[in-house]
N, C-alpha and C positions, 0 to 999 in steps of 0.2 A: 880451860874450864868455862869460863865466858861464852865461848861459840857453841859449847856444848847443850851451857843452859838456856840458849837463845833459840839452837837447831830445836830443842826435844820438844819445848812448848807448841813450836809452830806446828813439829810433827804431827804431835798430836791433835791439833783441831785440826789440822789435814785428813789426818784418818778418822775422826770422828764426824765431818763432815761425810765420810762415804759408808761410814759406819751407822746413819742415821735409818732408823728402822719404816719409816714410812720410804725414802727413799729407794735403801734395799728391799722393801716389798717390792714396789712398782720395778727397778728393776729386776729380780728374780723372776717375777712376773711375768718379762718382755722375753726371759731369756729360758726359762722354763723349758717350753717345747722346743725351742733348738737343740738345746743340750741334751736332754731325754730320747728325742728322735736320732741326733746325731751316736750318739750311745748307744742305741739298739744298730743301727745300720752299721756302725763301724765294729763292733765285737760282734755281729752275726755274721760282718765279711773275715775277720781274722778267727775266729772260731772254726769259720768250714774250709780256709786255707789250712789252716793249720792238722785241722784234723781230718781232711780230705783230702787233699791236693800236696802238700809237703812230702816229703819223702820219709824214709825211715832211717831209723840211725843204725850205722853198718854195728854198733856195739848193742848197743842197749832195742834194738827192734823198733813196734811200734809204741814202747812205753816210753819214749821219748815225748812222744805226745801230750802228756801230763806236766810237760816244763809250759807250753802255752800256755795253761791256767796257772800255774803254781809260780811263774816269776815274775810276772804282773802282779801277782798277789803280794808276795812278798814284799814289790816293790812298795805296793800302795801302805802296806802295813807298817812301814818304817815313815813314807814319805806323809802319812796320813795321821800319825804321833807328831811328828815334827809340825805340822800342822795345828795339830790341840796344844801343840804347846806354845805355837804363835800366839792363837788364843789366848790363852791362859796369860801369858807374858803380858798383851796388851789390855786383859782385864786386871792386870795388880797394877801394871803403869799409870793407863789415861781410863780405866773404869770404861772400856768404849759401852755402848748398851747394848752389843751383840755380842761381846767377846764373850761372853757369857753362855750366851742360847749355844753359839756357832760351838763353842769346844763341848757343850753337850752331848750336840747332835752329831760332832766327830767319831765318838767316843764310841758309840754301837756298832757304826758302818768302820771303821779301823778293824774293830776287835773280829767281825765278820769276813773282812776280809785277813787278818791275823790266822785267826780258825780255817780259813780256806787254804791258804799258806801251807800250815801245818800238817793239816788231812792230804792235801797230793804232796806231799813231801813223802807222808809216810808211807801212802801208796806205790808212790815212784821208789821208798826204799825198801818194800819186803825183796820185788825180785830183784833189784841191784846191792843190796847188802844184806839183802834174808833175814832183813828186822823190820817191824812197823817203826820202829823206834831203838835212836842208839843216843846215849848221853854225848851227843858230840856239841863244839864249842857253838856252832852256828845254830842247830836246833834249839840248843838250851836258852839260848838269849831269846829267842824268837820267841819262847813258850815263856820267857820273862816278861817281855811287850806284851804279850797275848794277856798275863797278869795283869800288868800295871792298865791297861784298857778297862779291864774288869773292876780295879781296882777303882779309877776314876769314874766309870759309872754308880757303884755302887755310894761314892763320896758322895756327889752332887745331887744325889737321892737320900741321902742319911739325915739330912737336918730339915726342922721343921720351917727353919729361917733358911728360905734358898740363897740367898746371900753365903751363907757359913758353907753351906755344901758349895759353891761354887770357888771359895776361897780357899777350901780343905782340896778340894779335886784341880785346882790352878796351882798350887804347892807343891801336891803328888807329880801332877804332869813336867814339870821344869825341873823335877829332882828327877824322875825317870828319863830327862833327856842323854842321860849319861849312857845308856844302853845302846844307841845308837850307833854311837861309834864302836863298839865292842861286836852289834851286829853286821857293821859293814866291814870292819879287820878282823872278825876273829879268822878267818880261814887263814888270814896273815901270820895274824901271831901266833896261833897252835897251829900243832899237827893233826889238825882234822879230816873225818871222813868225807866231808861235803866238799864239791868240789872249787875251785878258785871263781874269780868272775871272768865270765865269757866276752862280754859285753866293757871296756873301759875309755874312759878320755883319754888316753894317754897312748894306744896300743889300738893295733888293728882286731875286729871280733876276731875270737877266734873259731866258727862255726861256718859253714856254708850259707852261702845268700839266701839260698832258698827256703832255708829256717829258718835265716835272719828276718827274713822282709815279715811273715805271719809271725812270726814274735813280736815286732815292731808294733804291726797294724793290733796285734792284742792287747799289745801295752797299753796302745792310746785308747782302745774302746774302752778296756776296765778302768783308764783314769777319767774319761769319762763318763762310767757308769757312776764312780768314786764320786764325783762332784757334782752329777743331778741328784744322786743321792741324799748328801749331805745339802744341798742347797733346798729342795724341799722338803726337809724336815727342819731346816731351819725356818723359811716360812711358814710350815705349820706351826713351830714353837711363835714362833713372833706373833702369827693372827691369836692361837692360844691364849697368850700373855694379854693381848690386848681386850678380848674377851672376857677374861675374868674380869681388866680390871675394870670393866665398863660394866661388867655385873654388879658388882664391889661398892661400885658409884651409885648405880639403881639401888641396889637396899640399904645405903646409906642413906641415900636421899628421901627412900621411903620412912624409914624410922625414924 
């Protein structure tokens, strides 16, 4: 208990030191156009592999092609909660003064790409199961996340006091972390229409290279579409923040 309470302090002004908002401006800043450029360049090359150049799938045809966008998506949509809920965690621990902004600005670009998930799911299920939509265990959790994203924006927006809306939506996110694991077993635990994971740590894929490799390369471009994304709406919230409160200051000081 002693190393415990010795480790978390230092943690914290470790992370609070890189969580400092003029600092994370100026880097954002530096890191901006790389991350942006390399985002478009890398999802414009896995996008027209994928949908040009890859082959077809001897079962499912060229609708196979909608797994490129749709398991990126998915991924980011679970990895990108887990994320807001970092957030959230490190704004009820050490208060950092981004945890705050950052799970905000989480909270839209998850839920979007959540919604993206969802829609070539259900596209890729009319002709493989002749439903837009079936209440299976893997969908239903996904369209629980897709909630609770909604849910947390609309939190952090409800109070007039943003403090209270960021502590009601920090609450919400670390109690919905429990859906996670539900979405990454459920094809385990039930007998679902969706299929198992193709892709594991443990096990060789089990797909052909040739869809592996334009999967791969799509993965990384939408996680780093995921993360200019969120990084510049994070420095807009941060310049925002700072702008009012220098407005704030001026008509105080005038009256």
């Amino acid at each position: 208990m002693d190393a415990i309470a010795l480790i978390a302090p230092r943690a914290g002004r470790g992370l609070h030191r890189f969580a400092n908002p003029g600092r994370f401006l100026r880097l954002a800043g530096a890191v901006q156009p790389w991350l942006t450029g390399s985002a478009i360049i890398v999802t414009a090359i896995g996008l027209y592999w994928a949908l040009f150049i890859s082959p077809a799938d001897w079962q499912q045809g060229d609708a196979v092609r909608i797994m490129y966008v749709h398991v990126p998506a998915a991924w980011l949509a679970s990895m990108g909660y887990a994320g807001l809920a970092l957030c959230s965690l490190a704004s009820i621990i050490w208060r950092h003064p981004l945890a705050d902004l950052a799970a905000a600005e989480i909270g839209p670009v998850g839920a979007g790409f959540t919604a993206l998930c969802l829609a070539t799911g259900s596209l890729w299920g009319k002709p493989m199961w002749g439903a837009w939509w079936v209440w299976d265990a893997r969908l239903t959790s996904v369209l629980v996340l897709f909630f609770l994203y909604l849910g947390h924006i609309a939190l952090v927006r409800a109070f007039d006091e943003p403090q209270r809306g960021y502590r009601a939506g920090s609450i919400l996110a670390l109690v919905g972390v429990v859906n996670l694991p539900i979405i990454k077993f459920s094809v385990d635990w039930w007998n679902t229409l969706h299929q198992p994971a193709t892709i594991t740590l443990m096990g060789a894929p089990t797909m052909a290279l040739t869809m592996l490799w334009p999967l791969l390369v799509c993965a990384i471009g939408f996680t780093l579409v995921f993360a200019a994304l969120v990084v510049a709406r994070t420095r807009a919230a941060v310049m925002e923040r700072r702008i009012r409160a220098l407005l704030m200051a001026r008509s105080e000081a005038s009256a």
